[in-house]
VMD Tcl script that draws the C-alpha trace (Angstrom):
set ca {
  {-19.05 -4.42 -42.83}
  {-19.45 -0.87 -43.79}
  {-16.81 1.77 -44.17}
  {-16.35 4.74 -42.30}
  {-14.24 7.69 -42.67}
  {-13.00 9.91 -39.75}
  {-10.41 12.33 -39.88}
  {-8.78 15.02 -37.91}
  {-10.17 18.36 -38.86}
  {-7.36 20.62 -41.26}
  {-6.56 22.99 -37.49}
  {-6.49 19.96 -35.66}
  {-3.72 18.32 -37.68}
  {-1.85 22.14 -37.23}
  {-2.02 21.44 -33.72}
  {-0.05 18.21 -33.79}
  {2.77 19.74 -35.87}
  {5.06 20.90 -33.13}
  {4.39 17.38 -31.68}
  {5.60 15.42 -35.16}
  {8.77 18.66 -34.97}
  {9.84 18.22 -31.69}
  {9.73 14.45 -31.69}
  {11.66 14.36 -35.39}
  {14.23 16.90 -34.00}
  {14.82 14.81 -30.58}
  {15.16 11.36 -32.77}
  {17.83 13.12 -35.14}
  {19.41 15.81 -33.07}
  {20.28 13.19 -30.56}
  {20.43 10.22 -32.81}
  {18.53 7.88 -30.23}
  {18.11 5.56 -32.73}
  {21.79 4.38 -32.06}
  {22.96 5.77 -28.73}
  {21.29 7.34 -25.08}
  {20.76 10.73 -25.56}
  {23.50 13.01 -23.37}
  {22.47 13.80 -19.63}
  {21.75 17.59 -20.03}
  {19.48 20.48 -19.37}
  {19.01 20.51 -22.89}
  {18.53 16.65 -23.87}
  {16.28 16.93 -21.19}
  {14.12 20.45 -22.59}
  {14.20 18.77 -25.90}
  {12.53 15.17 -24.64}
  {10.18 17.12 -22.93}
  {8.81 19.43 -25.77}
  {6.70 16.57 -27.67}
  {4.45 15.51 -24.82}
  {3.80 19.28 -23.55}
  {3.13 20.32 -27.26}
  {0.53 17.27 -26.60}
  {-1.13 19.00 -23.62}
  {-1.22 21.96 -25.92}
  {-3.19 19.90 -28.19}
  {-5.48 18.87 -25.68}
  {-6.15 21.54 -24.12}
  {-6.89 24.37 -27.19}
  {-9.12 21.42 -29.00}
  {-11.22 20.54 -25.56}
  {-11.30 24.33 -24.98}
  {-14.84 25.45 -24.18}
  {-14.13 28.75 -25.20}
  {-15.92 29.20 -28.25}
  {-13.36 31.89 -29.96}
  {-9.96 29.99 -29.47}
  {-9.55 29.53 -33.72}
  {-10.84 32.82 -34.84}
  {-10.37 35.13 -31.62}
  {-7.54 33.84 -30.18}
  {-6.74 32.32 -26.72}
  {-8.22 35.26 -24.17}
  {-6.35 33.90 -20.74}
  {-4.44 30.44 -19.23}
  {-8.18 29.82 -17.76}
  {-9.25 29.30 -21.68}
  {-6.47 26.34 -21.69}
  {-8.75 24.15 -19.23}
  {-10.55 21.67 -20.45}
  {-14.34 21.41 -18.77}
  {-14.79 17.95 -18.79}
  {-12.87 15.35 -16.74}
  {-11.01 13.03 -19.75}
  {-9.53 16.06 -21.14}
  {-8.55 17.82 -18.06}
  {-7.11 14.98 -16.60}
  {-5.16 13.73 -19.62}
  {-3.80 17.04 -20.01}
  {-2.41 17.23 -16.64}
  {-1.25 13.87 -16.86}
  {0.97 15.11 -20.03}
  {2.46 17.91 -18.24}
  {3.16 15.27 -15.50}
  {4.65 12.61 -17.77}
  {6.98 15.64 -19.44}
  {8.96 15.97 -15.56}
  {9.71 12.33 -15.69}
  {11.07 12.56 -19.52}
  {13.31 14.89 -17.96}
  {14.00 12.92 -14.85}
  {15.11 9.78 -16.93}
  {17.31 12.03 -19.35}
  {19.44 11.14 -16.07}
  {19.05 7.52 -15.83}
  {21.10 6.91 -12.45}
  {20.98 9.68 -10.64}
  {16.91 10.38 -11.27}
  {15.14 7.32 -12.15}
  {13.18 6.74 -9.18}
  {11.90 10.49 -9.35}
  {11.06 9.78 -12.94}
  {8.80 6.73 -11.80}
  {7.71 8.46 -9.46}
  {6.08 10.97 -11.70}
  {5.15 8.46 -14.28}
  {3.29 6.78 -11.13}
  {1.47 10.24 -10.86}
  {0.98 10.48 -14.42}
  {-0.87 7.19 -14.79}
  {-3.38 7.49 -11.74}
  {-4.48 10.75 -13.05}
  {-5.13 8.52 -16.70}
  {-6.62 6.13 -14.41}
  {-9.07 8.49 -13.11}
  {-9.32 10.28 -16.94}
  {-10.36 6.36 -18.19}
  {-12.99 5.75 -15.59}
  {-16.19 5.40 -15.57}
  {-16.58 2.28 -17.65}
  {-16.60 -0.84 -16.02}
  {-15.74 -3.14 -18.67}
  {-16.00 -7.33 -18.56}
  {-14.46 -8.76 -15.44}
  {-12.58 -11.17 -17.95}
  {-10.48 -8.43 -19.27}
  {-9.53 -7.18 -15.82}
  {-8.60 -10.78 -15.03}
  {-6.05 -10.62 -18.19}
  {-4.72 -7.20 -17.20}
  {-3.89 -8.63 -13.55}
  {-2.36 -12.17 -15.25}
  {-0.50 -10.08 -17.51}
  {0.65 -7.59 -14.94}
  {1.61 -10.42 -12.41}
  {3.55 -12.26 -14.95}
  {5.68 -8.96 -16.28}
  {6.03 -8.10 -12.91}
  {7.72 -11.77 -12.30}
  {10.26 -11.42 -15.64}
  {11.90 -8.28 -14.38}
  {11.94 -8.77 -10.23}
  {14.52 -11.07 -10.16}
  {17.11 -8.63 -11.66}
  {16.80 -6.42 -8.68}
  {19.10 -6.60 -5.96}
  {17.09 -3.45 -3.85}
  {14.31 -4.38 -2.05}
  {13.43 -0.64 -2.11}
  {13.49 -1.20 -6.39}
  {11.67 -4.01 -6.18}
  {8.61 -2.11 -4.17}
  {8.76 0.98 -6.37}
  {8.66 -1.08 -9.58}
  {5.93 -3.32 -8.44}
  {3.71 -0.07 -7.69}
  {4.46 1.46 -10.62}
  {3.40 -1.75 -12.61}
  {0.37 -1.86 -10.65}
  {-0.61 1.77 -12.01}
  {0.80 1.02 -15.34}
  {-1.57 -2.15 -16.31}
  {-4.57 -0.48 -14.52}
  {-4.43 2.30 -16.66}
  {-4.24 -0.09 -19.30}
  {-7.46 -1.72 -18.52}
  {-9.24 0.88 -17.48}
  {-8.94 2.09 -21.28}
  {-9.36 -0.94 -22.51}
  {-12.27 -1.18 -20.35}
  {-13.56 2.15 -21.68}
  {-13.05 0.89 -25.57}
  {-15.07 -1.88 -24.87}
  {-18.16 0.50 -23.29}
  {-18.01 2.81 -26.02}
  {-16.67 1.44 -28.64}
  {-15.68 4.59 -30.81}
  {-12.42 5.53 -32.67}
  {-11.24 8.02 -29.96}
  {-11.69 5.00 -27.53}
  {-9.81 2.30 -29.69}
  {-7.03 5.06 -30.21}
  {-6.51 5.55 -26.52}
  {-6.66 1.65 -25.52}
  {-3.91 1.62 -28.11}
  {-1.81 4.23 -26.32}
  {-1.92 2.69 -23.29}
  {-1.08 -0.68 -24.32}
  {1.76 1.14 -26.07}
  {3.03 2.97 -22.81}
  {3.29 -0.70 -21.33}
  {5.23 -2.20 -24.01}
  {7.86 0.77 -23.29}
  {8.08 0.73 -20.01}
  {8.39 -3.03 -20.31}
  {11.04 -2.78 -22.58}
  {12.42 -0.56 -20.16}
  {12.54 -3.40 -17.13}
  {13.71 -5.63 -19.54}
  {16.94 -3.50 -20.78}
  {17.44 -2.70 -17.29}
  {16.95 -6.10 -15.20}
  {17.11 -8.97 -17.53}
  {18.64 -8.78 -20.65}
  {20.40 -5.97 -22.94}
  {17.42 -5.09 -25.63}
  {19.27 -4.14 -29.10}
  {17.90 -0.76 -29.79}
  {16.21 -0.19 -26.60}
  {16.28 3.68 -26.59}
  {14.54 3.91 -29.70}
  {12.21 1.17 -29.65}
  {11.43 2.83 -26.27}
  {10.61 6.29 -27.33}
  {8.98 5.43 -30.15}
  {6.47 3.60 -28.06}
  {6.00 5.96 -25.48}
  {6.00 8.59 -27.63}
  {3.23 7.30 -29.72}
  {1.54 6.03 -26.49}
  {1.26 9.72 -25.84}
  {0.11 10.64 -29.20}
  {-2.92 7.85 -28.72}
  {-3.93 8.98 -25.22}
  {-3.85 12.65 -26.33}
  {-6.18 11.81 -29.32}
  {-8.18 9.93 -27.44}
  {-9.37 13.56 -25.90}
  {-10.57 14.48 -29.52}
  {-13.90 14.93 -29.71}
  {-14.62 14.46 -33.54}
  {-13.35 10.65 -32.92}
  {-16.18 9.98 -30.49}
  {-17.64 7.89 -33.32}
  {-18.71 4.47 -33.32}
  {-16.51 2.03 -34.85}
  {-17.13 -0.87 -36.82}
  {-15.24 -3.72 -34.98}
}
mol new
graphics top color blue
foreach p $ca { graphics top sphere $p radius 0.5 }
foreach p [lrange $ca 0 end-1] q [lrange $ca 1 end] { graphics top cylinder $p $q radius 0.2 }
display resetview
């Protein structure tokens, strides 16, 4: 098997600075790894800041506007990516950043944050298509989905919940196959990173379920975050276009 060598350009690695900041800060400031972060305007700002500094990302490298590193960003209309994975991923960041905020209130908002999340992954969905994929690995998404679907129900006691989750996990594990789907068309790094993401973001919101409905999870805030917000950082880089090389797997 040969090697191969791809790495983020010197400005792109800039660009993901304020995301590696604002997650550090959010993680220590708050201490998530041992408690829920407080239910605050500013808890709230603060979760929010890594995944929008992620549409940032997305948006200046996808830029079409060829003076953005040397010129300078001319007007908002620069900021929009021209081609549909981009644009769609970056709105779907911006989307995903409301319900971070709606879950820094985890009674009171949750369903509005699911809601949004719900946005969030059909506009991933539609970012992801295009690539049909083997029906075998659409089979295992359903299985899968069915079968988390079945561990967490049973801890509901609102029919209303019950609905809401089971749409939500419908979304959820299509937008996990449709970029798994996509990996297996084109087969490049950008492609592998973003399947990754999104089997990421289902581990966390699993985890999520789980903590919620079945069980207590030990660490659940952080093992949470830390999935989801790497699940971000692999669907944002997924956008990249210097990692729309072939792999080797």
């Amino acid at each position: 098997m040969k090697t191969m060598s791809v790495k983020l350009t010197l400005n792109e690695k800039l660009r993901l600075a304020p995301f590696i900041f604002f997650s550090l800060f959010y993680f220590l400031n708050y201490e998530i790894y041992k408690q829920n972060p407080p239910e605050n305007l500013f808890a709230a700002i603060f979760k929010m800041l890594p995944v929008l500094s992620l549409a940032l990302y997305v948006a200046i490298t996808n830029s079409m506007s060829p003076d953005h590193l040397t010129g300078g960003i001319k007007s908002l209309k620069d900021l929009i990516p021209e081609e549909h994975l981009p644009c769609f991923v970056m709105v779907g960041l911006m989307i995903s950043s409301l319900g971070d905020a709606c879950l820094i209130w985890r009674q009171s908002l949750f369903v509005l944050g699911v809601l949004f999340f719900a946005f969030a992954q059909c506009l991933y969905i539609v970012a992801f298509s295009g690539f049909p994929g083997t029906r075998s690995t659409k089979e295992l998404f359903i299985l899968v989905g069915m079968n988390a679907y079945m561990c967490v129900q049973s801890g509901m006691t609102s029919y209303g919940m019950k609905v809401l989750v089971m749409f939500y996990m419908c979304v959820l594990f299509t937008m996990g196959w449709r970029a798994t789907a996509r990996f297996e068309v084109k087969q490049t790094i950008g492609a592998l990173i973003g399947c990754i993401g999104a089997i990421s973001f289902m581990c966390s919101d699993f985890l999520i379920a789980v903590n919620m409905w079945v069980f207590p999870v030990p660490l659940c805030e952080f093992l949470v975050m830390v999935s989801y917000y790497g699940a971000q950082l692999g669907i944002a880089l997924s956008t990249t276009p210097g990692l729309d090389v072939k792999t080797d797997l």
